[in-house]
N, C-alpha and C positions, 0 to 999 in steps of 0.2 A: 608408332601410332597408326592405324588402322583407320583409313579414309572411306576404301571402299568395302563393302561389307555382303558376302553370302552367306544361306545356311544350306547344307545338305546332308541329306540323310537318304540308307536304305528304305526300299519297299517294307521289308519288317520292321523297322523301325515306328515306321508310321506307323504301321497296324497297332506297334501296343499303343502309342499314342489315342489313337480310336478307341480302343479296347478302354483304357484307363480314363479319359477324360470326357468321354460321352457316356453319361450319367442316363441312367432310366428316369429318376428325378427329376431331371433339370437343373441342375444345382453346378455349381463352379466345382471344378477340381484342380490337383497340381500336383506335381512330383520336379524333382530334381534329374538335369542331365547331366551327361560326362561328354566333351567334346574334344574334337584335336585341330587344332590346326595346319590349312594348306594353304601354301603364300604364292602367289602367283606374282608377276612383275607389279602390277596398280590392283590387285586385288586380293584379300584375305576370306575364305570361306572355312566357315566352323562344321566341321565333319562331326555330326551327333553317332558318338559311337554307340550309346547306352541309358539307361531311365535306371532312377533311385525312387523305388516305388514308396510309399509310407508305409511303417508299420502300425502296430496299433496304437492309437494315441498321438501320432505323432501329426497329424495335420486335423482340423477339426473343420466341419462341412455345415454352414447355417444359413444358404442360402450363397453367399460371398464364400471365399476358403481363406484360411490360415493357417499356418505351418508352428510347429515348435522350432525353439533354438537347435534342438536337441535332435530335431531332422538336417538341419544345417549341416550342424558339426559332423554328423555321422558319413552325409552326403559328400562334405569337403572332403573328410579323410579317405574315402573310396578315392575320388576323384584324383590325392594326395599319392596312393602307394598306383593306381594306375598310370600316372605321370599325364593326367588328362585336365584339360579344364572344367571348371564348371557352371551350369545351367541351369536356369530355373522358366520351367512352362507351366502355365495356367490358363482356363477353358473361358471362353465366351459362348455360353452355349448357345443362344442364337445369332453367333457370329458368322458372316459369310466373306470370304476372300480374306484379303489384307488386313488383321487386326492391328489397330493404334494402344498406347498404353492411355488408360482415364489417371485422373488425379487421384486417385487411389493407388490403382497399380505400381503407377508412378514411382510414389510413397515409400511402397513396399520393396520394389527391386532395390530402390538407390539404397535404403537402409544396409544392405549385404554386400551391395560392391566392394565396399575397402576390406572387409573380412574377407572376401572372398579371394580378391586381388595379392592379399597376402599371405593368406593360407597356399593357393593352390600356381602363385605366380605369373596366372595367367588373367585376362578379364572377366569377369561374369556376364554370360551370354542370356538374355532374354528373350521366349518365344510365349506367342498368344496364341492359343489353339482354336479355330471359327470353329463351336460346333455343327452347325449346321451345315456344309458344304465340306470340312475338312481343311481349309484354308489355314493359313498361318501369317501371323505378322513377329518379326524381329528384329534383336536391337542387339548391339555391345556396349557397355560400361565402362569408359576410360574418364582414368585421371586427367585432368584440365589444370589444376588448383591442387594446392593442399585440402585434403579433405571436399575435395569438389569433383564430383562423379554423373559426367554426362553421357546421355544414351544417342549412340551414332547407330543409324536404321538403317538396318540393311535393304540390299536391292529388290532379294527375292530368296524364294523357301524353296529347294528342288527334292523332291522323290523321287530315287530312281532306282531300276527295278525293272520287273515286267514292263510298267509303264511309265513310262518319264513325264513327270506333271511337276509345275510350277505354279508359286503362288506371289503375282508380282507384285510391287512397291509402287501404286500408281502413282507416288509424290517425284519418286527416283526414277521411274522408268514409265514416263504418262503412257498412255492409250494411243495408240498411234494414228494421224489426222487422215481421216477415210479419203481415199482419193477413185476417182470416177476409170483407173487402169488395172483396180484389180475387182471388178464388179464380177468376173466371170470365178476369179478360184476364188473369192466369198461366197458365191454360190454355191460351191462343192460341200464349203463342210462347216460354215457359216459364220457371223462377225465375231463371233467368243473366240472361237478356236484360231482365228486369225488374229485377234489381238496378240494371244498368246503368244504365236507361229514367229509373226514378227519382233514382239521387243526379247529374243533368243540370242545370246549371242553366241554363231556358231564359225567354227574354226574348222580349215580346209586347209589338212596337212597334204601338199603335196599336187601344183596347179597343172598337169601332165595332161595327157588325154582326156583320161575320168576324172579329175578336178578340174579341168577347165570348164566343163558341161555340169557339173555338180554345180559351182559357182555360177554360173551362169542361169541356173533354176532357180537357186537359192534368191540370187536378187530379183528375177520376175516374178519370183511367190512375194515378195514384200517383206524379207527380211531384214532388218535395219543396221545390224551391227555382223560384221564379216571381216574374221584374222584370217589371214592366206600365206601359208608356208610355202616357200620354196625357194631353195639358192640355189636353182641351176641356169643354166641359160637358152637361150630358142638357138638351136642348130636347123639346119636345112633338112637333117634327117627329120624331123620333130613336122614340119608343114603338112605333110600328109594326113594327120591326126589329131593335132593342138589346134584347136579353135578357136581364131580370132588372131592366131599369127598369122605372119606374112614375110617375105623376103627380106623387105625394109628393118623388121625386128632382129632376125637374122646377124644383118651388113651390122645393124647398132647397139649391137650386143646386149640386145633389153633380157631382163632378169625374166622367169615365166611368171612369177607372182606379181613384178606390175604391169605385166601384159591382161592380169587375169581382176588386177584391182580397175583397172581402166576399161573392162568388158563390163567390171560387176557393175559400175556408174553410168557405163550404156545402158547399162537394161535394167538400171532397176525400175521397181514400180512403187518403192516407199517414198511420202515424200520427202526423208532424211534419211541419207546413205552415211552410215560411217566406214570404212572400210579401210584398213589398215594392210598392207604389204610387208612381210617378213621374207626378207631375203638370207634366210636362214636355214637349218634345219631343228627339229624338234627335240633332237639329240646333242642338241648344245644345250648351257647352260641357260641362255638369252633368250632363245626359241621354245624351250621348255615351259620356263618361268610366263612365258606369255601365252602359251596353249593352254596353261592352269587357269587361266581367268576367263575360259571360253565356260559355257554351257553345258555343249553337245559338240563334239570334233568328229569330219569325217576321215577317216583313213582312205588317202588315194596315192598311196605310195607301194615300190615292189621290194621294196629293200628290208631284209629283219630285223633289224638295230632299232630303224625310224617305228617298226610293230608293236617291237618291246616296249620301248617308251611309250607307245599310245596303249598297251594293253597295261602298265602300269598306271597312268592315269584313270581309265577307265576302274578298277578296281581302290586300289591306294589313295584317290582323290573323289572319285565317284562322279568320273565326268563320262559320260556313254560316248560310245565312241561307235559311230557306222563305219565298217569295214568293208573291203571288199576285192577281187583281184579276178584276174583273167590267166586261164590259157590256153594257148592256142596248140594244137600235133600238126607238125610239117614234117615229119620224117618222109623222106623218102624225092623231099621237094613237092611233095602235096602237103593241101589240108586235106586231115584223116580226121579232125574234128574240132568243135572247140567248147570251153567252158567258162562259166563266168558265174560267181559266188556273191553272196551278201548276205550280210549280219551286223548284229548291234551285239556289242563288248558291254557286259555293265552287270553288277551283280545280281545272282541268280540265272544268269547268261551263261552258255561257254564262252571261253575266254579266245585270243587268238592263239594262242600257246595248241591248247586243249583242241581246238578244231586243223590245227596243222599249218595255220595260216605262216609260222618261222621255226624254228629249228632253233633253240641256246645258242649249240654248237656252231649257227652258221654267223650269230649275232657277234659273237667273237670274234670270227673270221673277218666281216666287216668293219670293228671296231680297230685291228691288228692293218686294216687297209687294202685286205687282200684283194676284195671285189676292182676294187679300182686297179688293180695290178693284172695286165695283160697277159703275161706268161702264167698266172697263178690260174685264171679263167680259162686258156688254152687248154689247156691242162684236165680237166675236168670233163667227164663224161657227157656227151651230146646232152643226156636227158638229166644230167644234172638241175636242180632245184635252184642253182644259184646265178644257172646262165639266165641271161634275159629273155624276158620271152617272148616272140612277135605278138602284134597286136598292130589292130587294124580301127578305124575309125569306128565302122559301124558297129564291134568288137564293145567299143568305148561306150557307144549311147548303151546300151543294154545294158552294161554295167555298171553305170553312172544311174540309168533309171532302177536299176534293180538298188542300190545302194539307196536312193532319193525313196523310194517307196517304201523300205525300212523305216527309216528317219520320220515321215509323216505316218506309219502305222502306229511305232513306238510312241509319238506325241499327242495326236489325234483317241485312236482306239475304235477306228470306224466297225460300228456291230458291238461293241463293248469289246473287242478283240485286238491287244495294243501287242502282243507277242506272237511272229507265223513262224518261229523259228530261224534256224540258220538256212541258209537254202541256196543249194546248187542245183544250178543249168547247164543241161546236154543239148550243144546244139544238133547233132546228129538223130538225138531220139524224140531231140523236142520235151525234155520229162523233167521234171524240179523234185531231187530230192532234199526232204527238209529233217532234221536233227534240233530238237525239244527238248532234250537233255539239258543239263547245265555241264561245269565242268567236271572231269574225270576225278574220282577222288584220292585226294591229297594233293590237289593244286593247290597251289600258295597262295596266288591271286584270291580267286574266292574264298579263302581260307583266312590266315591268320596276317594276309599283307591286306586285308578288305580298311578301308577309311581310316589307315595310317596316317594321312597326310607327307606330313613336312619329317614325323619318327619312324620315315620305310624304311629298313635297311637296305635295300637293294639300290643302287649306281646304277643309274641307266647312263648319264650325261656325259659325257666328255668331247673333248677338241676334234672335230671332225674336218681331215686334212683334204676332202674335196670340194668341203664345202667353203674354207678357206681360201681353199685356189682360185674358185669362181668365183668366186669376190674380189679379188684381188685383179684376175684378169679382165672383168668389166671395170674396177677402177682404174684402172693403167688406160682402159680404151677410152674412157670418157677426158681425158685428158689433153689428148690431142684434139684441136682446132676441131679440126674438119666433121670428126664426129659429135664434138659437144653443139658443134651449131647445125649438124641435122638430127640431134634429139632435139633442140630446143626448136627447130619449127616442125618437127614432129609431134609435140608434147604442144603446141599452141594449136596445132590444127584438131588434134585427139577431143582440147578445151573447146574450141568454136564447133565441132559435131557435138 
């Protein structure tokens, strides 16, 4: 059963939607879709793969619209040999935002549920198209009863593409309560876009340097809902650069993810923080399934395994993904220069694959354990790609800003301009080359793994033995006296600041 509920589709998607249901007329229109399903831990979103347009005859236009059986039938069986569910959308053409179903509508979807449910296996998805703004409202069709077929509303409609636009559920996800802390970035780009900005649920793989300063923007912008990946833990090497550790975190083996959920409750500015802590990685099955219910995920990780899995999301679920990485040239015991990249993963984008951001071959090698294995790194050419590579604090804001600035052009569109490209930073020339392209042709990604869902072939997931360790070795430390009762007046003093 299906509780919580998204819909997404590409930027082309939409278009025909435009194209087909905004009438020069005025008049209501409707076709059938083809969807798949992506299940995330608490949440299910129907990936619109495709439109069953009418032929002739087959839907009749009088003001209101009606369909023949005989487009049903035709639509379910497409839907049937594509192994896809299927959908039914119809126009309010001066509908704006959120459309609800009238008692009409009503009427009509529920009559097709049980047909549909049993023809094609899966449930019949319901969208309303605003015509006037492009907005959408939608619904799923499950059994309850014998012959009893109720419509569960989803949260919200995502477009994503060039520009990542959202059409939210005000019942499901209200208008967030203006508070007197974010008066100055309401200013920037104004209360719409901030409504927006905040009811996002956005996920922060990876709480290190550049995720710690990411999340920490993200809740002073007024962000409401924030997943935070990471199962490692704050070492002494780490203080230099992680903001908002300390030695204390250090001695108490605090995880970086709830170092970085207890930063994001410092400083928010909504005035309801939800903010969740996964002490995991994203390449687990656990961790995975919970990144699927996010929005928008940013990538602040250096590893290629943790890429792969986000550059499959970002395509195969059609969740955009900001990317981004640093590096530093120390040959010689100098810096000779340094560089630092950003971009957004999302169809019609280059992918990470395609921009060079990992290597197949090296995602293997991490999978096999090698990274973590000291004599296997020894081993490996100075300029190797899989050594770690320095980085410095102020390394990190650039790179976390350059990543955040993505993320708000991609949502935003300040100048009507929601795409700057990929774009890498020389710090030596001071110069940003950018790359506009999508990906290279016959990438998979954009290609024939695009809004797969839950039917991708590709395995990114499995048992990730470092990440295991580090769990294991913060539960053994919290164990003992000494350190369980100076987390817990640590963790009381954290609550009274």
């Amino acid at each position: 059963m299906i509780t919580r509920l998204s819909i997404a589709m590409t930027t082309d998607i939409a278009l025909r939607f435009t194209e087909h249901l905004r009438r020069a007329d005025g008049q209501e229109d409707c076709c059938f879709v083809l969807w798949r399903p992506s299940t995330g831990s608490r949440r299910t979103t129907a990936l619109i793969v495709d439109l069953v347009l009418p032929e002739n005859g087959e839907r009749i236009v009088h003001g209101t619209v009606d369909f023949t059986s005989a487009f049903f039938l035709r639509a379910a069986g497409i839907a049937t040999e594509r192994g896809c569910g299927l959908g039914f959308i119809h126009a309010h053409p001066r509908g704006r935002r959120w459309q609800r179903l009238n008692d009409i509508d009503h009427t009509a979807e529920e009559s097709f549920a049980a047909q549909t449910l049993a023809i094609t296996g899966l449930p019949l998805v319901g969208l309303t198209f605003a015509g006037a703004d492009a907005g959408y409202g939608a619904r799923v069709w499950q059994q309850h009863a014998p012959r009893t077929y109720v419509p569960t509303e989803a949260e919200n409609v995502r477009v994503v593409g060039g520009r990542f636009e959202v059409t939210f559920n005000d019942r499901l996800l209200p208008v967030p309560r203006a508070t007197n802390r974010q008066v100055r970035t309401v200013s920037a780009w104004g209360q719409d876009a901030q409504n927006d900005l905040a009811r996002l649920h956005v996920g922060v793989v990876g709480t290190g340097s550049v995720g710690m300063l990411v999340v920490e923007a993200l809740a002073r912008t007024g962000i409401q809902r924030l997943s935070l990946f990471d199962f490692d833990t704050v070492e002494d090497v780490n203080l230099d650069r992680l903001l908002h550790a300390t030695p204390r975190d250090v001695r108490l083996l605090r995880a970086k993810a709830d170092i970085a959920a207890r930063a994001a409750r410092r400083a928010a500015t909504a005035a309801e923080l939800r903010v969740t802590p996964y002490e995991t990685s994203v390449v687990e099955p656990d961790g995975f399934a919970a990144a699927t219910d996010c929005d928008v995920l940013f990538s602040c990780v250096d590893r290629p395994w943790p890429r792969a899995a986000l550059n499959l999301l970002s395509y195969a679920h059609l969740i955009p993904v900001v990317d981004g990485g640093i590096a530093v040239d120390t040959r010689g015991g100098h810096m000779n220069g340094a560089e630092w990249r950003a971009h957004v993963a999302a169809p019609g984008r280059a992918c990470m694959e395609c921009l060079g951001q990992y290597d197949p071959a090296h995602v293997a090698a991490e999978r096999d354990g090698l990274l973590d294995d000291p004599v296997y790194i020894k081993g490996l050419a100075a300029d190797h790609p899989l050594r770690r590579k320095e980085n410095v604090f102020i390394f990190s804001a650039s790179a976390a800003a350059a990543q955040l600035n993505q993320f708000l052009t991609m949502t935003t569109a300040p100048g009507g301009i929601a795409d700057t490209g990929a774009q890498l930073y020389h710090l030596t020339t001071g110069t940003i080359d950018r790359r506009l392209e999508g990906c290279a042709p016959g990438c998979p990604y954009d290609g024939h793994l695009r809004a797969l869902g839950d039917h991708t072939p590709v395995l990114v997931t499995g048992r990730h033995h470092a990440a295991e360790q580090a769990r294991t070795v913060r539960r053994h430390a919290v164990r003992r006296w000494p350190v369980r009762l100076q987390r817990a007046l640590d963790d009381l003093l954290a609550w009274y600041r």
